[in-house]
N, C-alpha and C positions, 0 to 999 in steps of 0.2 A: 684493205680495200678502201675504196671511195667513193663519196656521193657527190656531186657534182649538182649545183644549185644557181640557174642563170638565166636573162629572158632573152631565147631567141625569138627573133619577129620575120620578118619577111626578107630579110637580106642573107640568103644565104650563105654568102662568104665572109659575112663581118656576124656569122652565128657561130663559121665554123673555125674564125681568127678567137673567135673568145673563147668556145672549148678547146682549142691549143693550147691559151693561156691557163686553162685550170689542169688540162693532163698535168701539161709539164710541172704546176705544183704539185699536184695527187703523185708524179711518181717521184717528185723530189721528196714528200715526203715518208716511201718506201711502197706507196699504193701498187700493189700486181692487176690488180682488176680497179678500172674506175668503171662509174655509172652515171650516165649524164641522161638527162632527161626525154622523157616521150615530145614528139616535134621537134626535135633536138637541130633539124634541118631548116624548117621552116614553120611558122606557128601563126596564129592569130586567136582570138577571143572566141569568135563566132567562126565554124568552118564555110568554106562558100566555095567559088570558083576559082577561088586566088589558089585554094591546095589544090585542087584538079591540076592547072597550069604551072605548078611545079615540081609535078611530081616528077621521077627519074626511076628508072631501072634502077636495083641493088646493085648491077655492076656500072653504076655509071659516073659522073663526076664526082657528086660532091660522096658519098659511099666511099668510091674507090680513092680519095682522100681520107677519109676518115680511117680508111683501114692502114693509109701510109701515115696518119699521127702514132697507132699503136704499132706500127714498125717502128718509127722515132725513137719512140721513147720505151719501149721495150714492155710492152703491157696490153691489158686485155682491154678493149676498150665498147662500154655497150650503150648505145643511144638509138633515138627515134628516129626514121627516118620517113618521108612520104615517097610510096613505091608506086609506081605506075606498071600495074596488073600485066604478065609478059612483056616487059619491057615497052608498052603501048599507052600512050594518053587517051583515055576514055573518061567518062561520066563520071566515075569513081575509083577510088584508089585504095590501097592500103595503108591501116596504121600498122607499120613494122620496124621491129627490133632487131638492130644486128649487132652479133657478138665479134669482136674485130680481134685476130691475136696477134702479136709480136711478130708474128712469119705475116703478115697483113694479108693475110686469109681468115675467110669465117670461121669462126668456132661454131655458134648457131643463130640459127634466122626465126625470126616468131612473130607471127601476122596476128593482131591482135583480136580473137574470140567474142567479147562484149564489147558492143559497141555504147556509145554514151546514148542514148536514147533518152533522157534523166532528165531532171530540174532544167525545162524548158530549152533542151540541148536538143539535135537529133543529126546525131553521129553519122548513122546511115545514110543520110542526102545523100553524102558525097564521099563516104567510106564504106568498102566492101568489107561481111567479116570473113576474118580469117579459114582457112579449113581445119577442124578436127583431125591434128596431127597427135605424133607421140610427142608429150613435152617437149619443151625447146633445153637442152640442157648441155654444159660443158665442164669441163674440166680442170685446175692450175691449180699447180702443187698439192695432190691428192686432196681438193675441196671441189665438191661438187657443184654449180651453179643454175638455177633455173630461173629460167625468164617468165614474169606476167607482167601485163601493161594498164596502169590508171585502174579504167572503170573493173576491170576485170578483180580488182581489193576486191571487191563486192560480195563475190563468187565462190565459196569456200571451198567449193568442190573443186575447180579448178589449179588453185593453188597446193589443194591435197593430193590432185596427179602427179602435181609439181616434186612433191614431199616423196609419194609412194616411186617415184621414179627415180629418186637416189639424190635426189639435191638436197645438199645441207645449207643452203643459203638459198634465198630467194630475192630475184635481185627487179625491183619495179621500178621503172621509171614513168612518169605521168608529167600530165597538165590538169592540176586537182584546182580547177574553177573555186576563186572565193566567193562567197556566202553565207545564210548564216546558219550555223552549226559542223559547215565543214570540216574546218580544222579541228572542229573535235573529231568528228569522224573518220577523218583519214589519221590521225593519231591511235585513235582506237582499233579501229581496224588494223592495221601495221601492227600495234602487238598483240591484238589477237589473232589474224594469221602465224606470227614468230610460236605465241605458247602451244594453238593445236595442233602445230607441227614440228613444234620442236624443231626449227628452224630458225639461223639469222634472217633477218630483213632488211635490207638495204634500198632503201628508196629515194631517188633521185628526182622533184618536184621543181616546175618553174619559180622564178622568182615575184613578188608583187611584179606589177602590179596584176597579170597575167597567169597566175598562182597563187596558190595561198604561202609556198615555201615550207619551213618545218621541216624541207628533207633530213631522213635520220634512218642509223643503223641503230637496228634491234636485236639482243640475243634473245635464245631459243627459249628463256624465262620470261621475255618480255620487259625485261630492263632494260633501259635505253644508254647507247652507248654513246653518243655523238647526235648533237642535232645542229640544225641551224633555224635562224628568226625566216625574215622573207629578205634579204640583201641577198646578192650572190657571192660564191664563196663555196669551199668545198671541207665535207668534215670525213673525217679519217676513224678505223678502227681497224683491230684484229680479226679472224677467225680464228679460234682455240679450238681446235677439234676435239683434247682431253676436256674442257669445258662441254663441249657438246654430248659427247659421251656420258659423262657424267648424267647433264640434264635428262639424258633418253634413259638411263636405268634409272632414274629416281622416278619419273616421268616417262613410261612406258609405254606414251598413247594411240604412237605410229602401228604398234605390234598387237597391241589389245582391241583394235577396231575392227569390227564385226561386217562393214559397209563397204562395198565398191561401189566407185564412180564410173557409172556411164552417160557416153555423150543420151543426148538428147535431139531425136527428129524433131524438127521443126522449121517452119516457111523459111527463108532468109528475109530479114529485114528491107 
């Protein structure tokens, strides 16, 4: 698999000419699933009115491109996209993630749960959250994959539905905002979701100046497999399932937990 590390800005077709240019590395070099970053479509620093007026329906242009790159090139392809809620422009949108396959049909769709409401951020303006589905999860070559997005690192619960749902990799893509301590934190968090779930981590982060970068695959010990600085560029790893195996009988934690997750009522942002 692949992480895919790059700064799209507001031009959406010279966002979606450059993640062509990274597929077609990630499957030249053997990538089946790549992972390209959250706004993968369209991005800016600050959310405003610029995302409302670009958003599109999942079945619409630039989408239903992205799904003919992973027809291209013969691979899964998962990135951010801004959705316009029933295929309608309204006041707010979605942050969502779609999983593209080879037949350039979805594998899964994941409307992202926590919104950035954070370090003088407020996600919600002009972002709807997602609804409380059954994990977003898929399948290539008997490896399970599950989707969570950016703020959602946060959340451990969420990412442990991800786990208890049958996903052995966890695949996030974000716009993790620089400042100071982040890169530690999104470092830390990344393998601390990989060890309490005994999960890979594949995380797909913008590049400076509009990210912090650092994207990297984690295995399920929380060794780091592949990273990258803040340039764009794309880094590469395995899934070993016999490795993963292993780590879950020496490290039994998924099967020894005593606790379920359930959503939680409360207002919409």
């Amino acid at each position: 698999m692949a992480v895919v590390q790059f700064g799209p800005h507001t031009d959406k077709a010279a966002n979606l000419a450059a993640l062509r240019d990274h597929i077609r590395a990630a499957a030249e070099h053997g990538a089946k699933v790549v992972v390209a970053p959250e706004y993968s479509m369209f991005a800016v620093k600050r959310l405003d009115e610029r995302v409302v007026a670009a958003a599109e329906p999942i079945t619409g242009p630039w989408a239903s491109e992205l799904r003919g790159l992973a027809a291209e090139f013969g691979v899964h392809v998962v990135a951010g996209v801004v959705e316009a809620p029933g295929g309608q422009i309204t006041d707010r949108i979605y942050n969502t993630l779609i999983a593209a396959g080879p037949d350039a049909e979805f594998a899964a769709i994941y409307r992202k749960v926590h919104l950035y409401d954070a370090f003088g951020f407020r996600e919600s303006d002009v972002v709807a959250p997602g609804p409380i589905e059954d994990p977003a999860i898929f399948t290539v070559d008997s490896v399970t994959f599950g989707l969570q997005t950016c703020f959602d690192l946060r959340f451990p619960e969420g990412c442990r539905r991800v786990a208890a749902a049958g996903a052995q990799v966890l695949l996030l893509p974000a716009q993790w905002i620089p400042g100071p301590g982040k890169l530690d934190q999104w470092t830390t968090l990344l393998r601390a979701r990989a060890i309490e779930n005994t999960v890979y981590v594949a995380a797909a982060d913008h590049c400076a100046p509009r990210g912090a970068g650092a994207s990297m695959i984690v295995d399920p010990s929380g060794n780091l497999l592949a990273e990258l600085g803040d340039s764009p560029g794309i880094a590469t790893s395995r899934v070993d399932l016999d490795h993963l195996r292993q780590i879950r009988t020496t490290n039994p934690s998924l099967s020894l937990r005593r606790f379920t997750v359930e959503p939680q009522v409360t207002a919409e942002p």
